[in-house]
C-alpha positions as CSV (number, residue, x, y, z in Angstrom):
1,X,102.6,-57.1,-71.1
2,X,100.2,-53.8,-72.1
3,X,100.3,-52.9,-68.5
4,X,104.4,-52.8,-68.5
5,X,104.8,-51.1,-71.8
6,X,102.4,-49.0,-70.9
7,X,104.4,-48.1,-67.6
8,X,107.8,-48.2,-68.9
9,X,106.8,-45.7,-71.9
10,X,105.2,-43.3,-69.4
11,X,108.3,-43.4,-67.3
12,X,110.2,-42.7,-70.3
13,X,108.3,-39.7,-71.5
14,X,108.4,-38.2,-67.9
15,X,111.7,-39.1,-67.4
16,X,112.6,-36.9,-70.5
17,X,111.1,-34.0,-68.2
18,X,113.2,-34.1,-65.6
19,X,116.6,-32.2,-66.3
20,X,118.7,-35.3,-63.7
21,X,116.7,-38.1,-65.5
22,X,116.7,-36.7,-69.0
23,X,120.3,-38.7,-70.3
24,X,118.8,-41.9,-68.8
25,X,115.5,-41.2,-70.6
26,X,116.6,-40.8,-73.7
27,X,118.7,-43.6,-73.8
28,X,115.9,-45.6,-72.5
29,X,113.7,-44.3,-75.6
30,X,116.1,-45.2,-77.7
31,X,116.3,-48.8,-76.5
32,X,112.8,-49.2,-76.8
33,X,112.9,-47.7,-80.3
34,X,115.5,-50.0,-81.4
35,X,113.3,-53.2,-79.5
36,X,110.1,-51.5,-81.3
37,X,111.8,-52.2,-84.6
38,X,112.3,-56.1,-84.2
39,X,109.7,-57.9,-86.9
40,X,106.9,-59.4,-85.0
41,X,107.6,-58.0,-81.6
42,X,104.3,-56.1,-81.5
43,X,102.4,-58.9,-82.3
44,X,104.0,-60.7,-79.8
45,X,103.4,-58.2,-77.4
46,X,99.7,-58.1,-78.5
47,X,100.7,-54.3,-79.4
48,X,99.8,-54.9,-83.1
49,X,97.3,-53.4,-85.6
50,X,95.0,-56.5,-85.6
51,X,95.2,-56.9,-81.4
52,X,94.0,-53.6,-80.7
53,X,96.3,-53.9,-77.5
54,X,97.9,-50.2,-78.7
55,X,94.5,-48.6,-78.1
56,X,94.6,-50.2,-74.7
57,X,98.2,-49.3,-73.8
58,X,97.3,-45.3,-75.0
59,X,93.9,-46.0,-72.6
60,X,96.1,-47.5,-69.9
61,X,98.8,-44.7,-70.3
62,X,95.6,-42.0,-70.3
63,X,94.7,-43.2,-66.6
64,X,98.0,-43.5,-65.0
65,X,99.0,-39.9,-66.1
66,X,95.5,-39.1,-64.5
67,X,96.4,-40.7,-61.1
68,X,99.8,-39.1,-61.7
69,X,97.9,-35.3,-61.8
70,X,95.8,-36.1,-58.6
71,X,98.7,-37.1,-56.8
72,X,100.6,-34.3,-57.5
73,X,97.8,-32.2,-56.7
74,X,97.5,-33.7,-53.4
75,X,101.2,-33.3,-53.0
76,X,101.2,-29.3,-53.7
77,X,98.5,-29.2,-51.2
78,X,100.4,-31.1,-48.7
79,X,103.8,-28.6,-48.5
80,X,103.8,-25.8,-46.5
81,X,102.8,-22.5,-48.1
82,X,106.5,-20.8,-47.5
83,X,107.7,-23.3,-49.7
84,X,105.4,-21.8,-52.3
85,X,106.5,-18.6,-52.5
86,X,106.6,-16.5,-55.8
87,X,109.9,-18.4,-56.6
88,X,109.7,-21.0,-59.6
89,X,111.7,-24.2,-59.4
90,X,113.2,-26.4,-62.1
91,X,111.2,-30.2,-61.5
92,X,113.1,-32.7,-59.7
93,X,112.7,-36.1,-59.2
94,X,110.4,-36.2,-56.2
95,X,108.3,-34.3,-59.1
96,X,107.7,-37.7,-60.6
């Protein structure tokens, strides 16, 4: 359960980057505010203060967006170096 909030609430805050994704983000956020807000649900989750599990899901989050900078590292090196002319692009989803 840590793994896949962790997942869905990286998704959501990168999603909120993307100009296409940012409606569906925010609604998403909103959602999981609204599900954050039920008594007991982090507990449940093991997400509360006595589980420790929202250390772990920051941790988890911490070492996807890690993976998510190497692979778009190795993307960027991977185009061609006409497509990285002096022009600036807004972010799209193949950014994600």
């Amino acid at each position: 359960a840590r793994l896949a909030t962790a997942c869905l609430l990286l998704a959501v805050q990168l999603g909120q980057r993307v100009p296409e994704l940012k409606d569906v983000a925010d609604r998403a956020a909103g959602r999981l505010d609204s599900l954050g807000r039920e008594p007991h649900l982090e507990d449940f989750l093991g997400l509360g203060r006595r589980s420790g599990g929202a250390g772990e899901v920051a941790e988890v989050c911490r070492e996807l967006l890690a993976v998510y900078e190497v692979d778009r590292r190795q993307q960027r090196c991977k185009r061609p170096s006409s497509s990285r002319g002096g022009r600036s692009r807004s972010p799209s989803s193949e950014d994600l």
